[in-house]
Structures are given as structure tokens and as C-alpha cells.
C-alpha atoms as a printed R data frame, in Angstrom:
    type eleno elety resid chain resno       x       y       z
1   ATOM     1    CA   UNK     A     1 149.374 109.445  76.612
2   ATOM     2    CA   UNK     A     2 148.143 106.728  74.468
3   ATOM     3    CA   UNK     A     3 145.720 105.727  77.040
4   ATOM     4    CA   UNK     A     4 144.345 109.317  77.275
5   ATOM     5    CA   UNK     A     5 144.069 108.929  72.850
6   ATOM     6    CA   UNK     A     6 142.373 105.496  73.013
7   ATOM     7    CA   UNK     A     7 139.630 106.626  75.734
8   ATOM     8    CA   UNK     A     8 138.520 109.706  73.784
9   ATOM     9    CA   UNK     A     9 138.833 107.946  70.508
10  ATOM    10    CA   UNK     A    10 136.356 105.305  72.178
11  ATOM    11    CA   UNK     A    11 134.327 108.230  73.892
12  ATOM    12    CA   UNK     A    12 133.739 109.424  70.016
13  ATOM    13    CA   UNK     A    13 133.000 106.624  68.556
14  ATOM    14    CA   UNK     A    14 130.207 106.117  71.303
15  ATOM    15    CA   UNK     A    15 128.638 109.232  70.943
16  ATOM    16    CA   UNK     A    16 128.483 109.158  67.163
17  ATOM    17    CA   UNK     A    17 127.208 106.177  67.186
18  ATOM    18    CA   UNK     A    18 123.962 107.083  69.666
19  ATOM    19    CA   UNK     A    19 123.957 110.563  67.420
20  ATOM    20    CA   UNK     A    20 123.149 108.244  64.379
21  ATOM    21    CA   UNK     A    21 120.834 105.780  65.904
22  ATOM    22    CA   UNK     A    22 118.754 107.980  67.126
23  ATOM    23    CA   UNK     A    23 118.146 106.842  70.172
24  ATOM    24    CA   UNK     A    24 117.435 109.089  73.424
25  ATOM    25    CA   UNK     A    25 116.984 108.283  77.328
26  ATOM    26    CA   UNK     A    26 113.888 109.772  78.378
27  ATOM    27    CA   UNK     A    27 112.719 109.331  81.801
28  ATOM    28    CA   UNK     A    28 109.663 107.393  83.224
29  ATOM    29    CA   UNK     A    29 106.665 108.751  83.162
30  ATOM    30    CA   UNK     A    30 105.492 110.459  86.238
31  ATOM    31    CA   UNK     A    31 102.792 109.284  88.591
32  ATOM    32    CA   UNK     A    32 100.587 111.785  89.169
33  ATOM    33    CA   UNK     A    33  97.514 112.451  91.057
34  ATOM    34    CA   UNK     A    34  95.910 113.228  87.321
35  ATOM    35    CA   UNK     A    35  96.602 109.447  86.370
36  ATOM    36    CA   UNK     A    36  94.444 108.090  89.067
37  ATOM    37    CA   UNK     A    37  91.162 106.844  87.444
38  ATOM    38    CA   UNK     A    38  88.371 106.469  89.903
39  ATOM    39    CA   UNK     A    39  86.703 103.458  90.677
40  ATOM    40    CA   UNK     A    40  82.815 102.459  89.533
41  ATOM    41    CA   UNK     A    41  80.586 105.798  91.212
42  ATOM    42    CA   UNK     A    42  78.977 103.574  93.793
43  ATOM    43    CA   UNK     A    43  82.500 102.621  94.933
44  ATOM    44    CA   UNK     A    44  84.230 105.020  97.512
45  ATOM    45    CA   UNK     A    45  88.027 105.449  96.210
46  ATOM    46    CA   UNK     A    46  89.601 106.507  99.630
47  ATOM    47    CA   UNK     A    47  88.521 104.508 102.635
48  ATOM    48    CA   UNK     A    48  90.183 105.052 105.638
49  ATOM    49    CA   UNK     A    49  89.808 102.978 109.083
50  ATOM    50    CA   UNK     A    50  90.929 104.535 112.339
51  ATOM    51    CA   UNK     A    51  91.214 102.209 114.829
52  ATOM    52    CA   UNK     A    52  91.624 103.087 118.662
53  ATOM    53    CA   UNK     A    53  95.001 102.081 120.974
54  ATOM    54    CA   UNK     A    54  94.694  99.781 123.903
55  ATOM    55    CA   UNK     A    55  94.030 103.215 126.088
56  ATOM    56    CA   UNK     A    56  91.362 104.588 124.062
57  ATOM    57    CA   UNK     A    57  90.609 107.118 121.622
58  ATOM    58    CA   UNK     A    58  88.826 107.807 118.235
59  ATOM    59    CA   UNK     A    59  87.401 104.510 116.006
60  ATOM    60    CA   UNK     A    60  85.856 105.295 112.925
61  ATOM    61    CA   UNK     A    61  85.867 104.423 109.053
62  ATOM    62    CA   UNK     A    62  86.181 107.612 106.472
63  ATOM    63    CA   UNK     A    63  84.816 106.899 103.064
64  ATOM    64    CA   UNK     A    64  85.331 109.676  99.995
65  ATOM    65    CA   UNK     A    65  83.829 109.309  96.520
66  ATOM    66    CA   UNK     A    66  85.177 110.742  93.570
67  ATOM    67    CA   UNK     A    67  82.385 113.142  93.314
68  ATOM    68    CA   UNK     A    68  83.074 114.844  96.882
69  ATOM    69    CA   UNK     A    69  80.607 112.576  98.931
70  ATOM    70    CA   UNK     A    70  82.123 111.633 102.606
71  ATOM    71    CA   UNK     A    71  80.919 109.240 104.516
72  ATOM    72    CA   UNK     A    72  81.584 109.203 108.571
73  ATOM    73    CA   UNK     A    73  80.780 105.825 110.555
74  ATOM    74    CA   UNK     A    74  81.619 106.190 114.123
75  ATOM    75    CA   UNK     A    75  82.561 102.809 115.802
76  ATOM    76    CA   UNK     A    76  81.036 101.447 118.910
77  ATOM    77    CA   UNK     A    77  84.071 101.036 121.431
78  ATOM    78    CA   UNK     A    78  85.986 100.894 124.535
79  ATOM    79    CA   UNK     A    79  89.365 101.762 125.907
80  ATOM    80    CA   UNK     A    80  91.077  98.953 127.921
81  ATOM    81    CA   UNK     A    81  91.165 101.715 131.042
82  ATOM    82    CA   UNK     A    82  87.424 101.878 130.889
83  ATOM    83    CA   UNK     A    83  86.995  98.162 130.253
84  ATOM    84    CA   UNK     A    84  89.490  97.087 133.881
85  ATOM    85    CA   UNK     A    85  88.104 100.093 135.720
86  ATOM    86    CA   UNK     A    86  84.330  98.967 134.858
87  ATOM    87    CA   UNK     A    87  83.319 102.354 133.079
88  ATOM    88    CA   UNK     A    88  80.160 101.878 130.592
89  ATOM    89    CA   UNK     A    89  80.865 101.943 127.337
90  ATOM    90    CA   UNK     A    90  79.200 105.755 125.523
91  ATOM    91    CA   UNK     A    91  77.559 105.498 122.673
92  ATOM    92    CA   UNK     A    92  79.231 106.353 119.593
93  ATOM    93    CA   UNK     A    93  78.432 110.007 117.480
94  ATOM    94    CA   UNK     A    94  76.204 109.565 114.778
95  ATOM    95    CA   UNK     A    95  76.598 108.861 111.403
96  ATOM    96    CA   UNK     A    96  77.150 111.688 109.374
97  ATOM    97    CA   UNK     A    97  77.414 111.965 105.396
98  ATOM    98    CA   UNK     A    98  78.353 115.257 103.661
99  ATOM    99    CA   UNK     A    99  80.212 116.840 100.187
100 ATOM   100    CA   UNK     A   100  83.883 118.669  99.667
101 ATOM   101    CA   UNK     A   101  84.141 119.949  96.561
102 ATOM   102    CA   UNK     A   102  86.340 118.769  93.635
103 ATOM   103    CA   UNK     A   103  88.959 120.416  94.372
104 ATOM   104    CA   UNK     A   104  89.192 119.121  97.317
105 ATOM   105    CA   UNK     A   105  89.332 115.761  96.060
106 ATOM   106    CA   UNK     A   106  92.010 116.713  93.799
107 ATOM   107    CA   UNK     A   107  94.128 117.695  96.467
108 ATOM   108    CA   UNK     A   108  94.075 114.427  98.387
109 ATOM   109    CA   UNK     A   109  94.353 112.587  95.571
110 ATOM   110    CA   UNK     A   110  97.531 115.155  94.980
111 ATOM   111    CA   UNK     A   111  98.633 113.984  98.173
112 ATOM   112    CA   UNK     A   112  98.611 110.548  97.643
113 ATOM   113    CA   UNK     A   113 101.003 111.436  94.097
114 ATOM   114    CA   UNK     A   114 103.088 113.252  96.352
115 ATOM   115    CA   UNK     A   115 103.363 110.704  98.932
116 ATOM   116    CA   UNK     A   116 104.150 107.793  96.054
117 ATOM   117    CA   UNK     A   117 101.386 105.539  97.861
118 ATOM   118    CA   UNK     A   118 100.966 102.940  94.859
119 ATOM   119    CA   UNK     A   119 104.938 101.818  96.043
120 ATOM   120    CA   UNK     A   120 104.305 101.760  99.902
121 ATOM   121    CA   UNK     A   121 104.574  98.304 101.450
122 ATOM   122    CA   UNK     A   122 101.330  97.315 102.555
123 ATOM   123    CA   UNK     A   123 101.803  97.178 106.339
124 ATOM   124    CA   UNK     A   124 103.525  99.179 109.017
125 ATOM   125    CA   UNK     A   125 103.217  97.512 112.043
126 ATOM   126    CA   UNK     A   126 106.651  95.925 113.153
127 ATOM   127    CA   UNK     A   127 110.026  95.574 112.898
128 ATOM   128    CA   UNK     A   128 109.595  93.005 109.988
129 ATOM   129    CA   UNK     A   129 107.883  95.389 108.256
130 ATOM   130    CA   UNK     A   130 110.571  97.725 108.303
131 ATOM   131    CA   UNK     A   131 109.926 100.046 111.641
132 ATOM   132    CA   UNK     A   132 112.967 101.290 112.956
133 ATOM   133    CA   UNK     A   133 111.579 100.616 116.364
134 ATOM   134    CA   UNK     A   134 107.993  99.744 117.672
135 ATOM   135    CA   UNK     A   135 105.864 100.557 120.414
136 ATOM   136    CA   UNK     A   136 102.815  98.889 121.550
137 ATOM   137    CA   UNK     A   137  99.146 100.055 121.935
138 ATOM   138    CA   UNK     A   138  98.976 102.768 119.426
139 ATOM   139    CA   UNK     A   139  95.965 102.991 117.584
140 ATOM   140    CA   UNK     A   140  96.005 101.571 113.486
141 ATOM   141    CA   UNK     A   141  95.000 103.463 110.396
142 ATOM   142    CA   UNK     A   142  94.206 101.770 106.917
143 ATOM   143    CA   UNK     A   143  94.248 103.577 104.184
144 ATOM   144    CA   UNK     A   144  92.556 102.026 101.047
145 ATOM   145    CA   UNK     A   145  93.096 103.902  97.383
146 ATOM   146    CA   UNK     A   146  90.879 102.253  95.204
147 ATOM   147    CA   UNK     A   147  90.999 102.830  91.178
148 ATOM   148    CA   UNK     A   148  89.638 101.871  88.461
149 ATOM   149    CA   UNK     A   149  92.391  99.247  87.472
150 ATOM   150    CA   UNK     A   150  93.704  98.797  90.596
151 ATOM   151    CA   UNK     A   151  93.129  98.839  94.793
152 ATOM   152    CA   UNK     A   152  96.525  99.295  97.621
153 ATOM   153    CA   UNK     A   153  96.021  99.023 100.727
154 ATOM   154    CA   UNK     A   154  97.816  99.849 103.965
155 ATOM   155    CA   UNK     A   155  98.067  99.536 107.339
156 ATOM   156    CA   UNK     A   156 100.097 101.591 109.931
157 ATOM   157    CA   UNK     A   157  99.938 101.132 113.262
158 ATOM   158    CA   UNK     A   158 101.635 104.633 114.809
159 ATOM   159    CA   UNK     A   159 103.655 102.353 117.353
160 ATOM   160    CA   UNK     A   160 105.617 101.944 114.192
161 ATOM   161    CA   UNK     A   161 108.140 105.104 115.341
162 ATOM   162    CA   UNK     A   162 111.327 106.117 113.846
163 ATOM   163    CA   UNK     A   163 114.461 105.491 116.364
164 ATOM   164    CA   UNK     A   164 113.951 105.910 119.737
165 ATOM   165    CA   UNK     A   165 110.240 106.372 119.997
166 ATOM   166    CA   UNK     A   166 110.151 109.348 117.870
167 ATOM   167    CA   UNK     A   167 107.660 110.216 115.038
168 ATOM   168    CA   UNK     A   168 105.104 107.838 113.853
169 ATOM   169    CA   UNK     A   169 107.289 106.080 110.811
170 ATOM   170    CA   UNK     A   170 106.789 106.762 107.825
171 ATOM   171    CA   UNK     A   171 106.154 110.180 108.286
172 ATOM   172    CA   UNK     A   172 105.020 110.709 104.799
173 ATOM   173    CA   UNK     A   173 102.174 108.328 105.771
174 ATOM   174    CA   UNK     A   174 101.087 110.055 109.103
175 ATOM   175    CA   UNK     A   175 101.154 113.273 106.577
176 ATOM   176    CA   UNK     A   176  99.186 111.831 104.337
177 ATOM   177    CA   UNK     A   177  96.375 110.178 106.838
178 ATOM   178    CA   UNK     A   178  96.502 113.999 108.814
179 ATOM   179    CA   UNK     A   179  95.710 115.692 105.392
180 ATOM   180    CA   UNK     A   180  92.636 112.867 104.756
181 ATOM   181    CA   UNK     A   181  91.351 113.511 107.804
182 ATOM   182    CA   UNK     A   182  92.096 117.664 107.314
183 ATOM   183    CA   UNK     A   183  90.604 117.921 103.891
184 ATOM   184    CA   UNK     A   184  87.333 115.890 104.505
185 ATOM   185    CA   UNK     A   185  85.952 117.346 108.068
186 ATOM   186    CA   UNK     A   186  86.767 120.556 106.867
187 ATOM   187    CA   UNK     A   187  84.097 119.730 104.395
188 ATOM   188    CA   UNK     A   188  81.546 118.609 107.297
189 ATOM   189    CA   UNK     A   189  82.390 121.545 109.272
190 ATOM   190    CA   UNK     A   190  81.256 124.274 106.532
């Protein structure tokens, strides 16, 4: 019983105490997509490089500007099958340049909020890295968020799975590249 008088007596104390001082516990402010200042105009703030696997597939870099401009660079390349089987290389699509609107913008930037990017490692690649398991030849994407007060970068290679060869890990990064790549060649295909 005395033990039970002593603890609230102490629990009093404390909260008259913070009552008087005035103090409160607030949170820390959210990081949202509307925080994200872009970079200089002639800068692109989302570049993104998608890199082929060892057995082929799409290579290209995907550049956005704050103001809606895309940028498409197709690269040059060749799957290892092609390569040991002797196929010629075909030549890459062509350059292509186009506009999504600002809203548009504001949801991949949204995205990125939602995904917490600014507190991703930088690399995905291997077990040091923190995959849960690896596999090799999957193609790489880097994603590049540039601001105006800041740049983070990183790379993924989808052999990066979560246990037991499933889903590229982190999902909320193969999410986030599949809405990039969503949002801006919807643009080129309107």
C-alpha cells in the first residue's frame, strides 16, 4: 500500500510539474513530397538508369524535370545470349523527349514521400547491403532524386530478392521505380 501512495504521489508531482513548464512533445515534422525543392531548371531532378541483366533486356536512362520535361535515351546493347551465340547487336530506339503535366510530377515526387527515399541506403545489390538473399544477372536500376539542397542516390540490382528468390527486395523500391517508369511513358504515349 505505501508503494501504490509513493508511485502516484511521484506520478503527480511529474505531471504538475510538465503542466507548469509548459513544455509539450510534438512530433517531427513530416517529410513530404511538398518539401522537396527542385534543383536549378536546367538540372533534371529524377534520373533513372535501367540497366540490362546478363540475358538481355531493356537499357536506358529516364530523365524528368520539374517542369514535366522527360527525357528517353535508349542504350546501345547486347545480351550475353546474343553475344556467345554470335547474334548482331540491333540498334537501339531513338531518342525521344516529351512533357507530363504537373501533376504528374507531383505524384512521383508523392511517391518518393511515400516511399521515405531520402533514408534508403544507397545500394541494393548484396547480402552486405542488406538483401535477404541474392541472385545473379538481374538487370540494375539507379534512381537519382536531385534537390535543391541535396542529391540521394540508389542502386538496386533486382537479384536483390526477399527469402527464397521471391520479390525484388525492397519492394517499396521496385514500387517506386514501376510508378517512374508508369507515370512518365504514360506521358509519351498521349
Amino acid at each position: 500500500m505505501p508503494y501504490r501512495l509513493v508511485m502516484i504521489f511521484i506520478l503527480a508531482a511529474l505531471v504538475v510539474s510538465c503542466s507548469r513548464s509548459g513544455s509539450t512533445v510534438t512530433s517531427p515534422p513530416a517529410v513530404g513530397a511538398d518539401s522537396f525543392e527542385p534543383p536549378a531548371a536546367s538540372l533534371p531532378m529524377i534520373v533513372m538508369h535501367s540497366g540490362e541483366g546478363a540475358f538481355g533486356g531493356a537499357s536506358y536512362t529516364l530523365s524528368i524535370w520539374a517542369d514535366g520535361k522527360v527525357q528517353y535515351d535508349p542504350h546501345y546493347t547486347q545480351s550475353m545470349n546474343d553475344a556467345m551465340s554470335g547474334k548482331k547487336t540491333l540498334p537501339s530506339p531513338t531518342p525521344a523527349t516529351w512533357r507530363i503535366s504537373a501533376e504528374q510530377v507531383r505524384t512521383i515526387l508523392d511517391e518518393f514521400a511515400k516511399a521515405d527515399f531520402l533514408n534508403w541506403g544507397n545500394r541494393y545489390q548484396y547480402a552486405e547491403d542488406g538483401c535477404p538473399s541474392h541472385a545473379e544477372d538481374f538487370p540494375n536500376v539507379e534512381i537519382t532524386l536531385s534537390l535543391r539542397d541535396k542529391e540521394k542516390k540508389v542502386a538496386h540490382n533486382l537479384g536483390c530478392r526477399e527469402v527464397n528468390s521471391g520479390p525484388p527486395y525492397p519492394r517499396a523500391l521496385k514500387d517506386l521505380e514501376a510508378k517512374i517508369e508508369q507515370i512518365a511513358f504514360d506521358g509519351h504515349t498521349k
